[in-house]
Phi, psi and omega in degrees: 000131168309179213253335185242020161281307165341292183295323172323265204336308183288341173299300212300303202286342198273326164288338204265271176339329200279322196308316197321299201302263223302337196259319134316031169232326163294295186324317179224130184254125175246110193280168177233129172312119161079027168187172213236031188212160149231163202291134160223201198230027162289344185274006143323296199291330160320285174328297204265332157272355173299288211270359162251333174263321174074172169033180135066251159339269200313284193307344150316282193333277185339279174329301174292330175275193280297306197292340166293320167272342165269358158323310206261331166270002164115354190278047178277004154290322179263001171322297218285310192284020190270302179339297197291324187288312188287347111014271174299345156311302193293322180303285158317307195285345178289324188266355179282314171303289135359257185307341178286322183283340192256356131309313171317065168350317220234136168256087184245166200320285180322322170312278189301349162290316188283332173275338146309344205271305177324310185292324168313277160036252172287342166289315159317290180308321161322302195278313159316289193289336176287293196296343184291322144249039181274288175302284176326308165274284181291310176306338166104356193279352185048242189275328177304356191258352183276014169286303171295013172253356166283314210272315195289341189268331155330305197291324157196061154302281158345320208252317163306332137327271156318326179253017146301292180305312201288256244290350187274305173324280249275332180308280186343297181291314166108033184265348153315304194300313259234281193302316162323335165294332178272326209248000000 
């Protein structure tokens, strides 16, 4: 593929991806006891650009699909930390997977379960520990934010699930190799 089909591609799947993230994060609202916030399943669509598009790219995606959906839903105090957590999410998690495979010698299966998981993770822990601290500080919420540290990790514990299942599903069919053509 040419150098400039290429950038199509990687625009086109980096939009594609961002809608996925905004429209899971929307589809299902779980409101949370004690925050001013709710549980959804975009950090699936988080995930699934870390580990199918990666670097860069993937972390636009994340960021622009999730900082778009608390846009469009009334959430514009968290538009600026949503970009940034979910960013770093996709981001971290991409090069932490990354390093795990490129440690690894042998590219066997059980490798990439263990490095989705970590990278999974670790990506979690982000998104828990960023908005608690995002609420706490730039939002002003102080001690008050400790509540959104049950609901993010339910959302993602939930999420970290799902986008087990989605990337194995998603291997499995050979819609990875496929989206790896674009990027």
């Amino acid at each position: 593929m040419d150098s400039t089909k290429q950038n199509v591609g990687k625009i086109v799947i980096t939009a594609l991806f961002a809608a996925l993230a905004c429209v899971a994060t929307m589809i299902i609202k779980v409101p949370t006891v004690g925050t001013n916030g709710y549980v959804n399943i975009g950090d699936t669509i988080v995930l699934l650009s870390a580990w199918m598009i990666g670097g860069a790219y993937g972390a636009l995606a994340a960021g622009i699909g999730s900082a778009l959906s608390d846009f469009i839903s009334g959430y514009g105090s968290y538009v600026p930390g949503t970009f940034v957590i979910k960013f770093l999410m996709a981001l971290v998690a991409y090069l932490v997977f990354v390093a795990i495979k490129k440690a690894n010698t042998k590219d066997s299966k059980g490798m990439n379960v263990v490095a989705y998981i970590v990278s999974g993770v670790v990506a979690e822990v982000i998104m828990v520990l960023g908005y608690f601290l995002y609420e706490s500080t730039l939002l002003g919420y102080g001690l008050g934010a400790v509540p959104s540290i049950g609901s993010n990790s339910i959302q993602g514990v939930t999420c970290l699930v799902l986008g087990f299942i989605a990337i194995f599903a998603l291997e499995e069919a050979k819609v990875t190799k496929l989206v790896k053509k674009f990027v």
